[in-house]
N, C-alpha and C positions, 0 to 999 in steps of 0.2 A: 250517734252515740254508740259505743263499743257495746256488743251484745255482750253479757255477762251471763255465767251458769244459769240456771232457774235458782229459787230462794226456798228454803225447806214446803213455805205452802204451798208454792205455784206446780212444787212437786205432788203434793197432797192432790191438787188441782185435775195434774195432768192426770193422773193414774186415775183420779175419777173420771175426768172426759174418756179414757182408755175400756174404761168399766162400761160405758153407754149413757153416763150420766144418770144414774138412779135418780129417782126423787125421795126426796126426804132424809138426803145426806149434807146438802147444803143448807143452814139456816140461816143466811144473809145473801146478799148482790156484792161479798166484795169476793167472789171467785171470779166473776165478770170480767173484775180489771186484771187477775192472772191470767185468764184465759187468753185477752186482748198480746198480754207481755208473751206467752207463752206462743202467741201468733208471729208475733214481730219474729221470735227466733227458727218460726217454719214447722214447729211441731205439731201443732194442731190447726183446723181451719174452723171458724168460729162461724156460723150461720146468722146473718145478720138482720135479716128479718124473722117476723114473730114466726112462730114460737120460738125462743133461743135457743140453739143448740150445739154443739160442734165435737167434729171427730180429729180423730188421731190422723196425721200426713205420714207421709212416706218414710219421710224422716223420725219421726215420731217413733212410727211402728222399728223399725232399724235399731230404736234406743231401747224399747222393748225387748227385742228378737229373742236374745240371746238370756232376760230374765224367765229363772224357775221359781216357783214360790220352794219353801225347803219344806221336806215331808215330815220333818223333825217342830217343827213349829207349831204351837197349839193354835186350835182353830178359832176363829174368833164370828162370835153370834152378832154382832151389832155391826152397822156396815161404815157406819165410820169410823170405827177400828179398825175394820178389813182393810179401806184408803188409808191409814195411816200407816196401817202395816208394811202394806204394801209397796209404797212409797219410798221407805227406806233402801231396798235393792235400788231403786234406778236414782236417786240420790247419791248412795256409793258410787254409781260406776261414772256422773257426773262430777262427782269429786276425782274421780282416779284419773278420768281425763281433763283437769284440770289443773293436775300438779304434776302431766307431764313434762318429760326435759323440754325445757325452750333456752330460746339466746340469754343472756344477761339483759333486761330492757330499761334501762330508768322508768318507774312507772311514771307517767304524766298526770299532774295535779289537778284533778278533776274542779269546776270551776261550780259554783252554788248551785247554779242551774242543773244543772247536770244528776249533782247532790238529791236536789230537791224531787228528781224525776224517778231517781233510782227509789226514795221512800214511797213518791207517790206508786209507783207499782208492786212496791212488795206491799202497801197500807189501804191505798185508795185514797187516802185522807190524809190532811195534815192539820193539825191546830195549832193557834199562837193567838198571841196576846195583840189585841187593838192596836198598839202602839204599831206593831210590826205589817198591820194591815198594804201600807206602802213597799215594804222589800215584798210582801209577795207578789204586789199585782206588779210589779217590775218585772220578777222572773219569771212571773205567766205571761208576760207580754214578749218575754227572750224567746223560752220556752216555744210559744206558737211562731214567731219567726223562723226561729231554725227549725221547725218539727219537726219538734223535739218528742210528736207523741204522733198515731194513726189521723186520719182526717175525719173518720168517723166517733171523735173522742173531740172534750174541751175540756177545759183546765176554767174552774168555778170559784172564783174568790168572794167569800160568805165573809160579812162583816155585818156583826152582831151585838149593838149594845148589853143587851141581857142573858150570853151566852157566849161560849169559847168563839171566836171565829176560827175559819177553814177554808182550805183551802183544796179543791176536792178533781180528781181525774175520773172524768166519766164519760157515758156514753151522751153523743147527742142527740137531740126530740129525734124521733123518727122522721116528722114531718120536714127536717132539715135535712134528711137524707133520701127521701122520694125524690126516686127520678121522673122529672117533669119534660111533658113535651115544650120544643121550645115556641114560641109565638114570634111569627115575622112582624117589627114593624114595618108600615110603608114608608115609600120614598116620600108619599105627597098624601093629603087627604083631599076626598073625593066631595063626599058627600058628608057632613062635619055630623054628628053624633048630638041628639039635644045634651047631653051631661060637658061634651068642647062646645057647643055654643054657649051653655050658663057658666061655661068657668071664663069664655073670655068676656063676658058681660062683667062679671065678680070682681076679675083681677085686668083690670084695662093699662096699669103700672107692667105687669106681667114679672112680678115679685124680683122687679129688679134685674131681673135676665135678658142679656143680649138675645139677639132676635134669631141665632143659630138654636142659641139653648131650648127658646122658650116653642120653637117648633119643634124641636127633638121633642121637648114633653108634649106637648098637643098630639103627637103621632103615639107617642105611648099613651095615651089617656084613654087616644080614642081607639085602639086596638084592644084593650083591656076591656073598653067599655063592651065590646061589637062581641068581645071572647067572652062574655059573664053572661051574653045572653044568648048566645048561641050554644053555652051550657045551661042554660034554664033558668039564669036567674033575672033580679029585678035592679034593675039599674038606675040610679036617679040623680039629680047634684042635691046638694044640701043648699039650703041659704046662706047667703054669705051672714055672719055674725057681725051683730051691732056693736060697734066698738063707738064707745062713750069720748068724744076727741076732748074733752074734758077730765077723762078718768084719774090720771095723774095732776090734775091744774093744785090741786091744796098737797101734795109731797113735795111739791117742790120750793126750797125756803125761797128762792129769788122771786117768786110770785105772791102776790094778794098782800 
């Protein structure tokens, strides 16, 4: 997707990342998803483990350089007037270069998705009515095909009987984003794990899987098993559940 200027907040944004990020200038998480837009364009690097934080890049700084505050300006006590203020120079000079001379180009007709991507970063959010619950998760399923957004970010479609639905660009669980060591499975098992001996007792069908499959998962069962307790934990099979072969006999009209 064509990088576009930053948008009046994502400006408010930067010049705050630029500042050190104060506290108690932001009163919500949706600077978060500027921050993220204003990454994709190279300006700032955003710290992506706790505690959040991020600074101005090189580029960044370049866009800065050449901003003075004007000595003629009244001074301002409250600091998020100070980022608003402030804001406005590097706003200008990103308007100035963007209405420099270019070629004639037909602009090309931006496509829903695309649409949809540009609100969710200047908003974070978007809401619509039930009915529409379908055209979103369509374009969040375009959307994450072409990513259309960072891989540390997911596109959240909220469908709400008793409330707007939304559809929302954020960040992902942390714990989806720990880097994990990886675990070798083996070629063969050795010496079988009581938790692969009571699963093949359990499931002696072997849930319908050909006999390539149903070894691939036995070597993952029992590596997982061997890995939980060599971390310290307590590993066991559950009982198979008593399934009633009668439970359906009275739903169904052909019978009784």
């Amino acid at each position: 997707m064509t990088k576009t200027p930053p948008n009046e907040w994502q400006l408010v944004v930067f010049q705050w990342i630029a500042d050190g990020c104060p506290e108690g200038v932001m009163t919500d998480t949706t600077y978060k998803v500027a921050a993220y837009a204003l990454e994709r364009r190279s300006l700032v690097k955003v710290k992506k483990r706790r505690p959040w934080n991020a600074i101005v890049t090189d580029a960044g700084r370049k866009l800065l350089a050449d901003e003075q505050p004007d000595s003629d300006a009244p001074a301002t006590s409250a600091a998020g007037d100070s980022v608003l203020a402030s804001s406005a120079s590097v706003q200008s000079k990103v308007k100035k270069a963007a209405v420099a001379p270019k070629p004639i180009v037909k602009p090309k007709t931006k496509s829903a998705t695309e649409l949809m991507m540009e609100k969710l970063e200047a908003e974070g959010s978007i809401e619509f009515d039930s009915s529409e619950s379908g055209k979103y998760r369509q374009l969040a399923n375009v959307a994450t095909r072409r990513k259309l957004f960072p891989d540390d970010m997911e596109l959240v479609v909220d469908k709400n009987w008793h409330k707007p639905c939304s559809i929302t660009l954020q960040r992902r669980p942390e714990w989806q984003l720990a880097e994990l060591e990886p675990i070798e499975v083996p070629a063969t098992v050795r010496s079988s794990h009581p938790v692969l001996i009571r699963l093949k007792e359990q499931r002696p069908e072997r849930q319908g899987m050909d006999t390539p499959r149903w070894n691939w998962t036995l070597r993952i069962v029992q590596v997982l098993a061997l890995e939980c307790e060599k971390r310290g934990y307590k590993i066991e099979a559950t009982p198979a559940p008593n399934i009633n072969p009668y439970w359906h006999y009275y739903d169904d009209p052909h019978k009784g």
